[in-house]
PQR file with spaces between the fields and no chain letter, atoms N, CA, C, O and H, PARSE charges and radii, in Angstrom:
ATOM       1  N    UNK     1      21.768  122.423   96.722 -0.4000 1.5000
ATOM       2  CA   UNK     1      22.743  123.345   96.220 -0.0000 2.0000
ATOM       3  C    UNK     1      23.823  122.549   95.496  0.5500 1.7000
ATOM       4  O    UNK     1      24.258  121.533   96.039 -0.5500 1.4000
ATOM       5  N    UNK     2      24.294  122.945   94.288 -0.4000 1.5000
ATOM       6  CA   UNK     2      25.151  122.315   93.837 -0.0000 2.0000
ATOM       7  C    UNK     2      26.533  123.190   93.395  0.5500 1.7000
ATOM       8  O    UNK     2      26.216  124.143   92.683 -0.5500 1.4000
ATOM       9  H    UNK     2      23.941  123.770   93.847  0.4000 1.0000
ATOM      10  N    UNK     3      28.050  123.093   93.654 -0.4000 1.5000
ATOM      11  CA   UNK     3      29.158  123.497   93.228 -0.0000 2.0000
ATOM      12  C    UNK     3      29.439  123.525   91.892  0.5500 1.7000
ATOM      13  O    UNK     3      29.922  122.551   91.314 -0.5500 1.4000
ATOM      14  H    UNK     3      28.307  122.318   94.232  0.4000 1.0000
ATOM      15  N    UNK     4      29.143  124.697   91.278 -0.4000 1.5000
ATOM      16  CA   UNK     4      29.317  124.975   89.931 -0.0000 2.0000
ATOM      17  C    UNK     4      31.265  124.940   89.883  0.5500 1.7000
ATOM      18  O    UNK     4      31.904  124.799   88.840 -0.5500 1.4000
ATOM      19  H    UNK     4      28.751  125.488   91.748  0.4000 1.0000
ATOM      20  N    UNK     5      31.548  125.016   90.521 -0.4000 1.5000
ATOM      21  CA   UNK     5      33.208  125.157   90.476 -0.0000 2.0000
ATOM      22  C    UNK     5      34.064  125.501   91.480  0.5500 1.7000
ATOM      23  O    UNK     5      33.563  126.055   92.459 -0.5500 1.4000
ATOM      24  H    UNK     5      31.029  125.130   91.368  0.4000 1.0000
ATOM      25  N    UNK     6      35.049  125.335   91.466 -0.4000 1.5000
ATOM      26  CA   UNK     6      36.078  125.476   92.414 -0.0000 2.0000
ATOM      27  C    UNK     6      37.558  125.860   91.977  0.5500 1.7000
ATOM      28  O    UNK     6      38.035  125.526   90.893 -0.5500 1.4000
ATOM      29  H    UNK     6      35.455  124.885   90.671  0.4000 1.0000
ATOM      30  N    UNK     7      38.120  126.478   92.787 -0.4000 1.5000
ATOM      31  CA   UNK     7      39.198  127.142   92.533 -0.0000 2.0000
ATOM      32  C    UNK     7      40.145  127.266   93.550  0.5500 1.7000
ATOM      33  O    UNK     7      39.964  128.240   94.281 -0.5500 1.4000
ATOM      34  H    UNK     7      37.732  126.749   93.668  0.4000 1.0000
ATOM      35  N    UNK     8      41.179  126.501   93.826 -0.4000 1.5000
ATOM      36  CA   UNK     8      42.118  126.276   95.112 -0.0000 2.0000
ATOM      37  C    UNK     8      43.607  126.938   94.444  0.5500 1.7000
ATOM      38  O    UNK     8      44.340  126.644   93.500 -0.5500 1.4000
ATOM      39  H    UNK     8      41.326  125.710   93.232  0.4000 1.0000
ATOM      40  N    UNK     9      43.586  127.892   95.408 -0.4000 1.5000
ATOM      41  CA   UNK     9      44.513  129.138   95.759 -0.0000 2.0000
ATOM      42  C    UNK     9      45.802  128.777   96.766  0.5500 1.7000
ATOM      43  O    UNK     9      45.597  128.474   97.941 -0.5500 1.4000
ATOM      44  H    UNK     9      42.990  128.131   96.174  0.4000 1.0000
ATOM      45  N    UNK    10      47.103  128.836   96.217 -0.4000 1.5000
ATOM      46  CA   UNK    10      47.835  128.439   97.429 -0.0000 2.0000
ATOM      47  C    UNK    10      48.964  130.177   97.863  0.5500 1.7000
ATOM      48  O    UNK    10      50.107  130.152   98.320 -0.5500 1.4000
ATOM      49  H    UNK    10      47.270  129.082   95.262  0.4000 1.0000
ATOM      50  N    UNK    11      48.401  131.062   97.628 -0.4000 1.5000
ATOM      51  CA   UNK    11      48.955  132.122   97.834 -0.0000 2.0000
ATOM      52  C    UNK    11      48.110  133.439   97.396  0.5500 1.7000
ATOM      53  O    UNK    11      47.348  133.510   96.432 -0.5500 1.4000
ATOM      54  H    UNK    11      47.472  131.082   97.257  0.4000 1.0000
ATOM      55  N    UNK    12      48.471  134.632   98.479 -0.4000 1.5000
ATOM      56  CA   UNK    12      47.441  135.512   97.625 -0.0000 2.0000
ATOM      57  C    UNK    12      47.799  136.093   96.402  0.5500 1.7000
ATOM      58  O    UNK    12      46.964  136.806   95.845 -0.5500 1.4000
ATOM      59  H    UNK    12      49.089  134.574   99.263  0.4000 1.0000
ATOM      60  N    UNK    13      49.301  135.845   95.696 -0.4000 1.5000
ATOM      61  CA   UNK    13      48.971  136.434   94.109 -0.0000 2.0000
ATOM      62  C    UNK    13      48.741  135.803   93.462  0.5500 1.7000
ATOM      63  O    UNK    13      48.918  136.026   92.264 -0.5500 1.4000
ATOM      64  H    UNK    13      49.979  135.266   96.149  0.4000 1.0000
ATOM      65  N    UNK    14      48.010  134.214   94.119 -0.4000 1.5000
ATOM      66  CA   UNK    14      47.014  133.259   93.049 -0.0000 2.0000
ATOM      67  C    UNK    14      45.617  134.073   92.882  0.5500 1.7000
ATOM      68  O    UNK    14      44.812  133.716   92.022 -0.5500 1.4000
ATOM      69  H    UNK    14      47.867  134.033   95.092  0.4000 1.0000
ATOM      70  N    UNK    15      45.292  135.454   93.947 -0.4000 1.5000
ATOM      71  CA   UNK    15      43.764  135.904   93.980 -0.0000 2.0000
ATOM      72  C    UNK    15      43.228  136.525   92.751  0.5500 1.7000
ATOM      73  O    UNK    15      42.050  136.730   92.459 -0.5500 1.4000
ATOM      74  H    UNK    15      45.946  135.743   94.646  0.4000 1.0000
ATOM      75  N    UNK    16      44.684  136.881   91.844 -0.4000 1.5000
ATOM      76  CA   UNK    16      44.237  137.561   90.141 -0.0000 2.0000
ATOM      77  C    UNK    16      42.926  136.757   89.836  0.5500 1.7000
ATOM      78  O    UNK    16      41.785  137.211   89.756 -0.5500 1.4000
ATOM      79  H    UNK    16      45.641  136.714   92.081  0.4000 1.0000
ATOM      80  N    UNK    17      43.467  135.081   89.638 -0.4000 1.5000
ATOM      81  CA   UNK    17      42.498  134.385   89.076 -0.0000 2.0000
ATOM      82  C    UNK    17      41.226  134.729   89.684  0.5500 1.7000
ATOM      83  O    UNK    17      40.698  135.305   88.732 -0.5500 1.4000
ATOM      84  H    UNK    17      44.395  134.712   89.703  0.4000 1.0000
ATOM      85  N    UNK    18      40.515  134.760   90.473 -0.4000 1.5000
ATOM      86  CA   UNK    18      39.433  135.294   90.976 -0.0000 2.0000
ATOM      87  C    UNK    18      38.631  135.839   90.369  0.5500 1.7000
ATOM      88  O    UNK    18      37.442  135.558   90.217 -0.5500 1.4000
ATOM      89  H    UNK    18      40.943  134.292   91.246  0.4000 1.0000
ATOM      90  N    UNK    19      39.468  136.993   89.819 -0.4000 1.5000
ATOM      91  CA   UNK    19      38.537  138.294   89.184 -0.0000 2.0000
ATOM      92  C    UNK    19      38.013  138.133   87.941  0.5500 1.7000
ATOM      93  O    UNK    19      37.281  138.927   87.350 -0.5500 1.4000
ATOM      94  H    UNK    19      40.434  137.221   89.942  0.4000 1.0000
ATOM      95  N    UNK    20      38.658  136.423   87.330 -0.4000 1.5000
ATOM      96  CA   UNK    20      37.947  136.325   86.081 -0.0000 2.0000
ATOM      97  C    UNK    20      37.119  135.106   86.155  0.5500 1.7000
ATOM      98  O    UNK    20      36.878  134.280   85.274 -0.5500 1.4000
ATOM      99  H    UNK    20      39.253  135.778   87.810  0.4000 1.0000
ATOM     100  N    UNK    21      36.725  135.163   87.410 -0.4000 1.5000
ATOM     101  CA   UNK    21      35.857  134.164   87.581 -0.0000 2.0000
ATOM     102  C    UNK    21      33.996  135.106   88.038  0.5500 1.7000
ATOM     103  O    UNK    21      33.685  136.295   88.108 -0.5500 1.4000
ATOM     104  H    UNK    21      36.921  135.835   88.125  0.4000 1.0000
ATOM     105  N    UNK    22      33.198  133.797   88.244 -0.4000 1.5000
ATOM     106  CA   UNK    22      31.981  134.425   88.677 -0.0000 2.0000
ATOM     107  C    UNK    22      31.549  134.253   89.870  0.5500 1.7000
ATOM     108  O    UNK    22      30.453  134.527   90.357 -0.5500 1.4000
ATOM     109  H    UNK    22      33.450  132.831   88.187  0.4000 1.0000
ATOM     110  N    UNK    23      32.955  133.533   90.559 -0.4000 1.5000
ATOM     111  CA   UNK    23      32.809  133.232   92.188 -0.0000 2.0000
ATOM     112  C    UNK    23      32.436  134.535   93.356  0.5500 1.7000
ATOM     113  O    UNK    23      33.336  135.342   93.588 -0.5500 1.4000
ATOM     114  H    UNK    23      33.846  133.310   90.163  0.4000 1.0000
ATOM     115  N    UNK    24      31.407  134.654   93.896 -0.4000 1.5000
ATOM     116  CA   UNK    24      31.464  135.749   94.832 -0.0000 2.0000
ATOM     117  C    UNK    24      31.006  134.554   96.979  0.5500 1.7000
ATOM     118  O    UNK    24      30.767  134.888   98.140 -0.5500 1.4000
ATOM     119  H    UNK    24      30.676  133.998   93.707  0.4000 1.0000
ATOM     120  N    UNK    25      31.149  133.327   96.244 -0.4000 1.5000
ATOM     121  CA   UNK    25      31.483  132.975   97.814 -0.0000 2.0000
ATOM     122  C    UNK    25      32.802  132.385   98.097  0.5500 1.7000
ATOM     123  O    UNK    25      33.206  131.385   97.504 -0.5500 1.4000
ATOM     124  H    UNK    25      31.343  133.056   95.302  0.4000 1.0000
ATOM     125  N    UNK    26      33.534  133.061   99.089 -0.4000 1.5000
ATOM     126  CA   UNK    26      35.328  132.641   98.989 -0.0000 2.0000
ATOM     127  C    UNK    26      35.369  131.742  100.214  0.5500 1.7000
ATOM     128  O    UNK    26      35.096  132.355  101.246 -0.5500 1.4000
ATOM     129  H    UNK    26      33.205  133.873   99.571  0.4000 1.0000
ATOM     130  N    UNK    27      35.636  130.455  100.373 -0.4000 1.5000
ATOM     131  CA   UNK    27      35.829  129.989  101.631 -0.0000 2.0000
ATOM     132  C    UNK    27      37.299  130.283  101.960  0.5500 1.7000
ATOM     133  O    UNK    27      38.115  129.941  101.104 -0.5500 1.4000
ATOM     134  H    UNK    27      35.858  129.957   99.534  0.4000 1.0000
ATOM     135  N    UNK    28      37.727  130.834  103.014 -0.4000 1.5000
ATOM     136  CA   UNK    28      39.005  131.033  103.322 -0.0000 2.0000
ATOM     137  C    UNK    28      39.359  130.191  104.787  0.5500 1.7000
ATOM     138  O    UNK    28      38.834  130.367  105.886 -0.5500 1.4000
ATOM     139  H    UNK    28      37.065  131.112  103.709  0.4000 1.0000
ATOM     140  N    UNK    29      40.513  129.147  104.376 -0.4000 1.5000
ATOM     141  CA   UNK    29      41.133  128.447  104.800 -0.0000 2.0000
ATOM     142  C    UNK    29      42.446  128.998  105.191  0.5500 1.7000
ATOM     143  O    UNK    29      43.045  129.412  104.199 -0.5500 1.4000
ATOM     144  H    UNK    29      40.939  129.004  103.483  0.4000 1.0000
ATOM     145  N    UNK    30      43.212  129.172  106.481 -0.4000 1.5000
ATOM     146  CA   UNK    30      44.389  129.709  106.294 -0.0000 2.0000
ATOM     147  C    UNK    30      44.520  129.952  108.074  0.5500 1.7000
ATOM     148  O    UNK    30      43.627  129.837  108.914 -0.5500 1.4000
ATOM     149  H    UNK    30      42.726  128.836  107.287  0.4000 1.0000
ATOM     150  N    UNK    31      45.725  130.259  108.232 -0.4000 1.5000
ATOM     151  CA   UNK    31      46.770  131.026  109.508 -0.0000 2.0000
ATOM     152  C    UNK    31      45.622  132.578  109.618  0.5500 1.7000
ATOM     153  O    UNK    31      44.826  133.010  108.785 -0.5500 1.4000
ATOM     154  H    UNK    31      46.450  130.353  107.550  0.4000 1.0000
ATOM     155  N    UNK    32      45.843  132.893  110.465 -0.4000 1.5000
ATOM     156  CA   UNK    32      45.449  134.529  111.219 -0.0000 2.0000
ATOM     157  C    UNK    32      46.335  135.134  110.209  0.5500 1.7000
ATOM     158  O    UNK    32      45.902  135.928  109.374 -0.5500 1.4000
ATOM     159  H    UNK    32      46.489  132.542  111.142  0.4000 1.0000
ATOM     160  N    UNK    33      47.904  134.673  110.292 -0.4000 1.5000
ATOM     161  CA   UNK    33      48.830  135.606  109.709 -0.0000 2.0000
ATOM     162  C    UNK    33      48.646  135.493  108.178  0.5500 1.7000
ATOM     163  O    UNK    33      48.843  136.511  107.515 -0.5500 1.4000
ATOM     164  H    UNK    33      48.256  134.029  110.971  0.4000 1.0000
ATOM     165  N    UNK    34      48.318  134.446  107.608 -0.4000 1.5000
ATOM     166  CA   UNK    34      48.090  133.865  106.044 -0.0000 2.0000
ATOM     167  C    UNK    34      46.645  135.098  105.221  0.5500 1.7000
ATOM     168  O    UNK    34      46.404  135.619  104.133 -0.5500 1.4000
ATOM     169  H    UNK    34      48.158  133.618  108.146  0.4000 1.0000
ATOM     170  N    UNK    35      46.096  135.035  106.513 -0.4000 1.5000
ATOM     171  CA   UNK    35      44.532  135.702  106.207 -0.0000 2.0000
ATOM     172  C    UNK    35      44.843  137.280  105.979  0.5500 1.7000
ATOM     173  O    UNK    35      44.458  137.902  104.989 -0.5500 1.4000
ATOM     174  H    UNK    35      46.292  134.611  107.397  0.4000 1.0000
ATOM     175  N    UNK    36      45.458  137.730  106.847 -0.4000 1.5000
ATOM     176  CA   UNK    36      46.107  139.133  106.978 -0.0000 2.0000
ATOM     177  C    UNK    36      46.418  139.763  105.018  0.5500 1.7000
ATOM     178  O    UNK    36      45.743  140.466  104.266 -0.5500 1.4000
ATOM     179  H    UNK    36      45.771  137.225  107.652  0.4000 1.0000
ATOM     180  N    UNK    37      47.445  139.214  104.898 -0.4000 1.5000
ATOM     181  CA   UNK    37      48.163  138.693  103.572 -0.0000 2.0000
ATOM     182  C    UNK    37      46.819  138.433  102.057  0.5500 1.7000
ATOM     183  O    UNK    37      46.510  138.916  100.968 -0.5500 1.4000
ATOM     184  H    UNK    37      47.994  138.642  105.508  0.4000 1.0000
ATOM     185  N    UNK    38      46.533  137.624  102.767 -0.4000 1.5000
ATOM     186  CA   UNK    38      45.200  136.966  101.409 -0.0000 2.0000
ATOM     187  C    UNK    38      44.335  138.299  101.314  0.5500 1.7000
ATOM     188  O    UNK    38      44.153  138.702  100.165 -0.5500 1.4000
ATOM     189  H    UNK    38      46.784  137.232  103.652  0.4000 1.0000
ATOM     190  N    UNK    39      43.663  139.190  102.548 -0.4000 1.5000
ATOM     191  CA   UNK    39      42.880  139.776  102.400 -0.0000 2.0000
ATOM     192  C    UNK    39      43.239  141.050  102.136  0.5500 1.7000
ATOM     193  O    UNK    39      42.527  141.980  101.757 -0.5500 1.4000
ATOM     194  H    UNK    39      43.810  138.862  103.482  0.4000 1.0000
ATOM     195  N    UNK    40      44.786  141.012  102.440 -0.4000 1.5000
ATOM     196  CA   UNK    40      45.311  142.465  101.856 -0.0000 2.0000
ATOM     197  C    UNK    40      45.068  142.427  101.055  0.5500 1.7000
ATOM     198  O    UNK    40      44.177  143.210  100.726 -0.5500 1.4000
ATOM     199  H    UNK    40      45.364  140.256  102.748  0.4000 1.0000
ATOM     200  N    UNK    41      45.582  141.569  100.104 -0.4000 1.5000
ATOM     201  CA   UNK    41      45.437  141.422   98.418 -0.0000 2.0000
ATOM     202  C    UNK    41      43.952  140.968   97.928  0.5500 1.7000
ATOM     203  O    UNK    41      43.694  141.259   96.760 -0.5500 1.4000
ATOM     204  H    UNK    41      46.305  140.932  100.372  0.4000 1.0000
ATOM     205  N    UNK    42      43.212  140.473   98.473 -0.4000 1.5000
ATOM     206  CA   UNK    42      42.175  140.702   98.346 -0.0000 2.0000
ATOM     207  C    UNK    42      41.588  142.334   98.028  0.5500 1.7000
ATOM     208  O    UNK    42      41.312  142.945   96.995 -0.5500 1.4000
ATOM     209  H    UNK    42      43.421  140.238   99.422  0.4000 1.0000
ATOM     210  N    UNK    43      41.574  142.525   98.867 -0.4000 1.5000
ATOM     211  CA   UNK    43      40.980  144.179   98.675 -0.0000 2.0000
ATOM     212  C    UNK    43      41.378  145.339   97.673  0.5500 1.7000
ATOM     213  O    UNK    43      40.650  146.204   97.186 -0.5500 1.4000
ATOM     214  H    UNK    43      41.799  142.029   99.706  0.4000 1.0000
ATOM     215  N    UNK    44      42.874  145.098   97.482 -0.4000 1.5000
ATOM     216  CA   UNK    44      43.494  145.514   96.715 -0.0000 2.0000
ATOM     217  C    UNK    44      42.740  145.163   95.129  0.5500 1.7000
ATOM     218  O    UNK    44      42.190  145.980   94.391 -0.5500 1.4000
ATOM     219  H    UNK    44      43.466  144.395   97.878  0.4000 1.0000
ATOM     220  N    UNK    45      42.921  143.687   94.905 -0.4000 1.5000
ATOM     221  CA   UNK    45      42.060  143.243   93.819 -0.0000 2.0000
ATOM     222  C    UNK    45      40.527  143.922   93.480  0.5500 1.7000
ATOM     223  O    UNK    45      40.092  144.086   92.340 -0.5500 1.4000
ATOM     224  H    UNK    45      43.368  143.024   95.505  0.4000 1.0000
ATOM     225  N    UNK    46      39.848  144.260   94.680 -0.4000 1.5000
ATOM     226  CA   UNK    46      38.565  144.816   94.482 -0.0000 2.0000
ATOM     227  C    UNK    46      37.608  143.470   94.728  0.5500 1.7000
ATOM     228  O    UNK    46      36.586  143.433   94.042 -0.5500 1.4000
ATOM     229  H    UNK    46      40.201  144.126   95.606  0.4000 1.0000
ATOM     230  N    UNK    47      37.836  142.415   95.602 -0.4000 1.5000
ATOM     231  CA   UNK    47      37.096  140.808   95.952 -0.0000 2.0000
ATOM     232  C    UNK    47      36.486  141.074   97.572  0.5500 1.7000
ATOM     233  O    UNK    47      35.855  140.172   98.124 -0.5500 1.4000
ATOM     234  H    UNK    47      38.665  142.445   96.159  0.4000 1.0000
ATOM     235  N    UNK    48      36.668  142.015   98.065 -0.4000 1.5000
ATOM     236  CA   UNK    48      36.103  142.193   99.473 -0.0000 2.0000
ATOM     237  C    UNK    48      35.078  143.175   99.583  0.5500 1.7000
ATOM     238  O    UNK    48      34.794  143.457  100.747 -0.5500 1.4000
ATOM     239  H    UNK    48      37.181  142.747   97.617  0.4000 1.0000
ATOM     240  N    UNK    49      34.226  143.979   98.390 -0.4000 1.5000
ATOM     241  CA   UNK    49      33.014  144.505   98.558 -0.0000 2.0000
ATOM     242  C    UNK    49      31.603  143.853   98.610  0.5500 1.7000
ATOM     243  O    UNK    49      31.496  142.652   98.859 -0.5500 1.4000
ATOM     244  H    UNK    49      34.457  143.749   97.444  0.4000 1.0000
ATOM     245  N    UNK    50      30.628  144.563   98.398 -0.4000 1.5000
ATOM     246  CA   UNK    50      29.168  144.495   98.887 -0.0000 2.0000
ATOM     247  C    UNK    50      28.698  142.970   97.908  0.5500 1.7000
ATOM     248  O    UNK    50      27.707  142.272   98.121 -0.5500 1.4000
ATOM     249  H    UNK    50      30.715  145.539   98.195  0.4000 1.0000
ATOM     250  N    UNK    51      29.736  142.768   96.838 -0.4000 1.5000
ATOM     251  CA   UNK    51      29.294  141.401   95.802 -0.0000 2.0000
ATOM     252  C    UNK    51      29.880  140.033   96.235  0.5500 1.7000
ATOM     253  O    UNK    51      29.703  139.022   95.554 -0.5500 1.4000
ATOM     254  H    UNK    51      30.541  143.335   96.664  0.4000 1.0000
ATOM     255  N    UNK    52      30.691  140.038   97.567 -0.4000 1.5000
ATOM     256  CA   UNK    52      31.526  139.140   97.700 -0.0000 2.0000
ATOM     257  C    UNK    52      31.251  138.369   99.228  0.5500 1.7000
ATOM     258  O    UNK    52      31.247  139.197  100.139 -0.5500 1.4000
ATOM     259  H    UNK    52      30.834  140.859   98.120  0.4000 1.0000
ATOM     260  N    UNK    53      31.082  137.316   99.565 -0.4000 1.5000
ATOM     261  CA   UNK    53      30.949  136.627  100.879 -0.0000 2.0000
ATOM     262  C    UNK    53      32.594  135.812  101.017  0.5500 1.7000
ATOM     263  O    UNK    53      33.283  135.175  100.219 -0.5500 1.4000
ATOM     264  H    UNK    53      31.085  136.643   98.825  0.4000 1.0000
ATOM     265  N    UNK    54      32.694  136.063  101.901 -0.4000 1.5000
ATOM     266  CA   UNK    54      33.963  135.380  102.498 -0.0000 2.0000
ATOM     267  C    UNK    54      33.593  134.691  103.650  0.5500 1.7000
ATOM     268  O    UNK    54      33.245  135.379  104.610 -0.5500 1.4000
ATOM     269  H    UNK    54      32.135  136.580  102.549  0.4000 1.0000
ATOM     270  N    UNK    55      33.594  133.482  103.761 -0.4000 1.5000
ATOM     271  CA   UNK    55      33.010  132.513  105.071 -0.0000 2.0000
ATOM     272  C    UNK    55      34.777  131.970  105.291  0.5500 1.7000
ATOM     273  O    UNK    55      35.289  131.336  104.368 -0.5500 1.4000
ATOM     274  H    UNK    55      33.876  132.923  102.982  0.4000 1.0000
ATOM     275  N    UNK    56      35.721  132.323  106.743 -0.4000 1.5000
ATOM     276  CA   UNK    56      36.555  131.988  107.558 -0.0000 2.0000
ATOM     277  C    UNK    56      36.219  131.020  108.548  0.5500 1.7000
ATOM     278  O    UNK    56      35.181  130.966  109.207 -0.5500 1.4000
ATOM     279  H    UNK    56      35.305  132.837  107.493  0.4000 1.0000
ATOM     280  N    UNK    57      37.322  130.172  108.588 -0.4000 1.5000
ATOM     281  CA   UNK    57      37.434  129.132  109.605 -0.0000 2.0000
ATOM     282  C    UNK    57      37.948  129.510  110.957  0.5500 1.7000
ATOM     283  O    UNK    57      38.710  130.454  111.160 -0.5500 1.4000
ATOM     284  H    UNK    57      38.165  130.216  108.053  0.4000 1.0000
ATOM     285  N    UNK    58      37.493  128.734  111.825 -0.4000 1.5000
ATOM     286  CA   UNK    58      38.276  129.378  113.144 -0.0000 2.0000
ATOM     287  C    UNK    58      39.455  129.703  113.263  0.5500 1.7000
ATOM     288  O    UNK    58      39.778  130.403  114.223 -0.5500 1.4000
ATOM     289  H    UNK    58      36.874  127.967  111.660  0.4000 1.0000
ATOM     290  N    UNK    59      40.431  129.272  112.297 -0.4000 1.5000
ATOM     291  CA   UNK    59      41.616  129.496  112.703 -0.0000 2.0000
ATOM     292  C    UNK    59      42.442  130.670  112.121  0.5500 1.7000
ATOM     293  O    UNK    59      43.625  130.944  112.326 -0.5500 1.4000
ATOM     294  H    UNK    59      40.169  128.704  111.517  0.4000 1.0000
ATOM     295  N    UNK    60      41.340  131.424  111.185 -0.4000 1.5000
ATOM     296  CA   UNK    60      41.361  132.790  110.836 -0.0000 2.0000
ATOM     297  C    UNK    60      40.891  133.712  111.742  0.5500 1.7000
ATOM     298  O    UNK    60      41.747  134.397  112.303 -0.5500 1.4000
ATOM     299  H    UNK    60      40.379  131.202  111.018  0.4000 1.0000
ATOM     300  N    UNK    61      39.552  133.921  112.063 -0.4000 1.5000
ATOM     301  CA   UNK    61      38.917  134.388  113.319 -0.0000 2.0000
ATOM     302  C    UNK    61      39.773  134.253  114.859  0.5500 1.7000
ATOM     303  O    UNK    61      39.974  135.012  115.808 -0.5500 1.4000
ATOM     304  H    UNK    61      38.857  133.365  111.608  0.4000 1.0000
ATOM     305  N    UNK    62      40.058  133.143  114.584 -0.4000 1.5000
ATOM     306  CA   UNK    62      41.124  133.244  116.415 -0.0000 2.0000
ATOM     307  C    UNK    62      40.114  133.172  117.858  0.5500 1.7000
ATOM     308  O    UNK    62      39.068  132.553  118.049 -0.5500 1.4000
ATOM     309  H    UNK    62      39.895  132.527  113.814  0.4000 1.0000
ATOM     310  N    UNK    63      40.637  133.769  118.453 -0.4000 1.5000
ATOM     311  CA   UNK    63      39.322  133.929  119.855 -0.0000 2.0000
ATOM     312  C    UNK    63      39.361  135.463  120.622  0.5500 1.7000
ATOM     313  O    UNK    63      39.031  135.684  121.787 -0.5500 1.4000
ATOM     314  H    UNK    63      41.487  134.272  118.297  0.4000 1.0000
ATOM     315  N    UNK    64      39.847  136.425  119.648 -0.4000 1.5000
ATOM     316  CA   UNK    64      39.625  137.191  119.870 -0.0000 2.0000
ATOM     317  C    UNK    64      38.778  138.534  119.527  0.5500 1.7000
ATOM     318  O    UNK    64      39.136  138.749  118.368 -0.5500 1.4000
ATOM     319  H    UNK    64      40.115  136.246  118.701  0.4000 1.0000
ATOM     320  N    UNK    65      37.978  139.428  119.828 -0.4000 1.5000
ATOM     321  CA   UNK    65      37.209  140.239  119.457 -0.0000 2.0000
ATOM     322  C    UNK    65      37.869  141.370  118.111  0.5500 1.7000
ATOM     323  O    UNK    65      37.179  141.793  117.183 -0.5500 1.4000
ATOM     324  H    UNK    65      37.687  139.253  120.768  0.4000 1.0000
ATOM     325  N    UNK    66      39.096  141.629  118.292 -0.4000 1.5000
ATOM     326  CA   UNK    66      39.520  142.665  117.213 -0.0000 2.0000
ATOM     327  C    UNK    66      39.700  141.843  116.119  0.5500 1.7000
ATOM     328  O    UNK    66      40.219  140.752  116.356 -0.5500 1.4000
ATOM     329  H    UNK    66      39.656  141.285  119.045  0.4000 1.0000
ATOM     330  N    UNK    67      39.383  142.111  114.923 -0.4000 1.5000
ATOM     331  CA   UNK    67      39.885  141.661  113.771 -0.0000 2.0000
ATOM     332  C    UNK    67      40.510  142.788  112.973  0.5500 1.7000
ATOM     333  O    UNK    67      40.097  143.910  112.680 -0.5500 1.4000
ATOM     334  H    UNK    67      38.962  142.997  114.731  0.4000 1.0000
ATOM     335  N    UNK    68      41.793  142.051  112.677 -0.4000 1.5000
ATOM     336  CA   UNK    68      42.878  143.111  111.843 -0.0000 2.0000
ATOM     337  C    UNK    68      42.005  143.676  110.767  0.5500 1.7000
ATOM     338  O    UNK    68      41.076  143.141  110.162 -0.5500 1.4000
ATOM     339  H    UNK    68      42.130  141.139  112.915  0.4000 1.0000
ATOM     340  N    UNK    69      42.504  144.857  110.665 -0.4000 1.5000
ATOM     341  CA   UNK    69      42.404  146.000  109.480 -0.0000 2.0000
ATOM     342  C    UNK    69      41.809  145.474  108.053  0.5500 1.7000
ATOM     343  O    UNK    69      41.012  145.894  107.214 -0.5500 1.4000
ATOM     344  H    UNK    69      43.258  145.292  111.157  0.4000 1.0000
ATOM     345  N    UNK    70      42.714  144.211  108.257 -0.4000 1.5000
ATOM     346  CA   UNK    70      43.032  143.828  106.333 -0.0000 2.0000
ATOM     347  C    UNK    70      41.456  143.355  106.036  0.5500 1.7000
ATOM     348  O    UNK    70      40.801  143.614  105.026 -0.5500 1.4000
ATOM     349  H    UNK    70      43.362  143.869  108.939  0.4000 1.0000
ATOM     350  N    UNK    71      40.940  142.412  107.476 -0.4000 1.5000
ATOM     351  CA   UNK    71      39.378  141.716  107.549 -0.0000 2.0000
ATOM     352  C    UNK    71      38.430  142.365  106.907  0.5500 1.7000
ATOM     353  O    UNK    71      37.901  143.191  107.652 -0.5500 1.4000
ATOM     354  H    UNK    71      41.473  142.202  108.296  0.4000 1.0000
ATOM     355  N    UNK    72      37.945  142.346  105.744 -0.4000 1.5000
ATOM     356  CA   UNK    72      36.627  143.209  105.285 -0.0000 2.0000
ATOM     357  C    UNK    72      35.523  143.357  106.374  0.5500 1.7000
ATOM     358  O    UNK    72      35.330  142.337  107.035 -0.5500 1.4000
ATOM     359  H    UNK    72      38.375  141.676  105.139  0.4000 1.0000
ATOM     360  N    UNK    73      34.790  144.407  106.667 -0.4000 1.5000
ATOM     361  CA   UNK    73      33.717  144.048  107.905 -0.0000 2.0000
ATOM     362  C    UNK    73      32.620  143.230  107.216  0.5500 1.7000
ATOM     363  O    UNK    73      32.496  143.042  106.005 -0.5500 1.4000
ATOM     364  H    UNK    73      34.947  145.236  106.129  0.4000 1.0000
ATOM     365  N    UNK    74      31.779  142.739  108.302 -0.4000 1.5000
ATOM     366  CA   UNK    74      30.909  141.748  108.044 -0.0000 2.0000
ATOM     367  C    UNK    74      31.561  140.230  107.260  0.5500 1.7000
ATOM     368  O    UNK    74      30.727  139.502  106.722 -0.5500 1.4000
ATOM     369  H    UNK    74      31.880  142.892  109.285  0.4000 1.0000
ATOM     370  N    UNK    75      33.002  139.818  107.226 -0.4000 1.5000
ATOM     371  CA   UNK    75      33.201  138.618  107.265 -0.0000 2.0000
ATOM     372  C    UNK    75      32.813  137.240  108.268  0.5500 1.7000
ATOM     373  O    UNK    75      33.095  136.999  109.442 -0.5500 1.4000
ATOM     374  H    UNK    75      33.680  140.409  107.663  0.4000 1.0000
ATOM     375  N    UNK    76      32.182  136.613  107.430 -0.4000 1.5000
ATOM     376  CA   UNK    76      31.596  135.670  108.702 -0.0000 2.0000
ATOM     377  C    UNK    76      32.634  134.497  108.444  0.5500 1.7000
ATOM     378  O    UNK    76      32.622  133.495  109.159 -0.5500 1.4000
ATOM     379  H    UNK    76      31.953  136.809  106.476  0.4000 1.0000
């Protein structure tokens, strides 16, 4: 597999850029509370449907079973 590109985001109203890209795998790096935020605006943008993979680090996920609202389902 090779990285056609990359795109490092330090806030979610950096996520515009996104939408003019052809990226549909998002690695998300961030706080529980950071993720909340990113994925609001995420969704808002239209980056959290059926075309988009979002792979989270543990420290988004947490250790608990509920995931906030903002979480698209099926984020792994």
């Amino acid at each position: 597999m090779t990285v056609l590109s990359a795109l490092v985001l330090s806030n979610a109203s950096d996520l515009a850029q996104l939408t003019n890209t052809e990226a549909r795998i998002i690695l998300l790096y961030s706080t529980r509370d950071e993720a909340r935020e990113i994925l609001a605006e995420a969704t808002r943008l239209k980056l959290t449907g059926t075309n988009y993979l979002w792979l989270a680090t543990q420290s988004v996920i947490s250790n608990t079973m509920e995931a906030p609202k903002e979480f698209p389902i099926g984020m792994l």
